[in-house]
C-alpha positions in Angstrom: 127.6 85.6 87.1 125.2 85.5 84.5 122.6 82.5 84.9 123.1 79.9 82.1 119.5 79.6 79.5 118.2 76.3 79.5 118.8 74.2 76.6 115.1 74.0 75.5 112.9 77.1 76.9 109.6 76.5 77.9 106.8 77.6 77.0 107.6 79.9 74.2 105.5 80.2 71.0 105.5 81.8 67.9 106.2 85.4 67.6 103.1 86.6 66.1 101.4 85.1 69.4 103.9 88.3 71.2 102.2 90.7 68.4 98.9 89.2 69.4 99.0 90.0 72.9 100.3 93.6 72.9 97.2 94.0 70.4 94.9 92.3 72.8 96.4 94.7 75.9 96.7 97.8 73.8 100.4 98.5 75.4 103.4 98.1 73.8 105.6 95.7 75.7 109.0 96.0 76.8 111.5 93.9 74.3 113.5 93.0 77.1 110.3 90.5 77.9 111.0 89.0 75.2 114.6 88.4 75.0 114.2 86.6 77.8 111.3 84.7 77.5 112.8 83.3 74.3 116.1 82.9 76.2 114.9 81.5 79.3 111.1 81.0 78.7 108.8 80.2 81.9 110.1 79.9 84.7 111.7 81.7 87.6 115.1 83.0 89.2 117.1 82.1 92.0 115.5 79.2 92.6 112.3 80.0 91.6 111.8 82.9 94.4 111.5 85.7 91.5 109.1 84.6 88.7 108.0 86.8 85.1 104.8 86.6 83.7 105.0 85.5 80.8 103.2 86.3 77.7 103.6 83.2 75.8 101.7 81.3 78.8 97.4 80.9 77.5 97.1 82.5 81.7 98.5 85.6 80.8 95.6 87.5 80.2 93.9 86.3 83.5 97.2 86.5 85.1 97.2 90.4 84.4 94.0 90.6 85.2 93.9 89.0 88.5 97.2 90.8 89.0 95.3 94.6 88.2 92.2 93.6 90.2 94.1 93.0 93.7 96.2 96.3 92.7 92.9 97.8 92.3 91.8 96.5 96.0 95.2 97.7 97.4 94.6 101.0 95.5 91.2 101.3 97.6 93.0 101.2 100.5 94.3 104.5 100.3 98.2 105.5 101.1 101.1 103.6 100.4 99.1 101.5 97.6 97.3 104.6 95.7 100.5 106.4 94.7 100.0 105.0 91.4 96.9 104.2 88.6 96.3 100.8 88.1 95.9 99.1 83.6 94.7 100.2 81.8 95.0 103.8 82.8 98.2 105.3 81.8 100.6 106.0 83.2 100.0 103.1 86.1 100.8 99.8 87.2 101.2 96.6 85.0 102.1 93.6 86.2 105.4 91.7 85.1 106.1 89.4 88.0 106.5 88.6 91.7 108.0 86.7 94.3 108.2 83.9 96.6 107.2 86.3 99.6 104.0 86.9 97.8 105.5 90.3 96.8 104.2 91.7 93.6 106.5 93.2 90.8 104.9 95.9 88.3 105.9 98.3 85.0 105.0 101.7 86.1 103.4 102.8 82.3 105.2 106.1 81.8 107.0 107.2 78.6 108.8 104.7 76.4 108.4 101.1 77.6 112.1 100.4 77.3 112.6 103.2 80.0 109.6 101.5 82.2 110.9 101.8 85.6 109.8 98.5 88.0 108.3 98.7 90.8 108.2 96.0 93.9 104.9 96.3 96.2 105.2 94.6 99.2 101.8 92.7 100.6 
């Protein structure tokens, strides 16, 4: 079943503060971010056990960066975490989530970012 929207999201701001951010990252966002962010704002799924960055939130930029800098320390350690470039290079990793298992989710960068395939890396 589908998972009802609360009746007052959390944490959602003005859409311009969505322009700002993709301007600030230089990346283009998926739009599927954003449908549900203004559907379900912060917050996670399943009780909380899978959780979306989200954009809105004044941590993003620090989240994504803290995210990228323990990719980046993964990456160093050589095979299974260096199969992929960590943001900003492109095509590579950008984070978009993780879970309550201290599992991280990514965008892996390539082509169009509606097509943006996710990747779960296990820690």
């Amino acid at each position: 079943s589908i998972i009802a929207p609360p009746a007052a999201p959390q944490l959602i701001e003005h859409i311009d503060t969505w322009n700002r951010v993709q301007d600030e990252l230089g990346l283009k966002l998926p739009t599927d971010l954003l449908d549900i962010m203004l559907t379900y704002g912060a917050g996670g799924f399943a009780d909380g056990d899978i959780r979306l960055h989200n954009p809105f939130d004044a941590c993003y930029p620090s989240v994504v960066a803290r995210e990228c800098n323990m990719a980046r320390v993964a990456y160093d350690l050589g095979p299974p975490y260096s199969d992929h470039a960590i943001y900003p290079d492109r095509p590579g990793l950008f984070p978009c989530g993780s879970d309550s298992n201290g599992n991280s989710l990514y965008w892996y960068t390539i082509g169009e970012c509606a097509t943006w395939p996710i990747i779960l890396r296990a820690h």
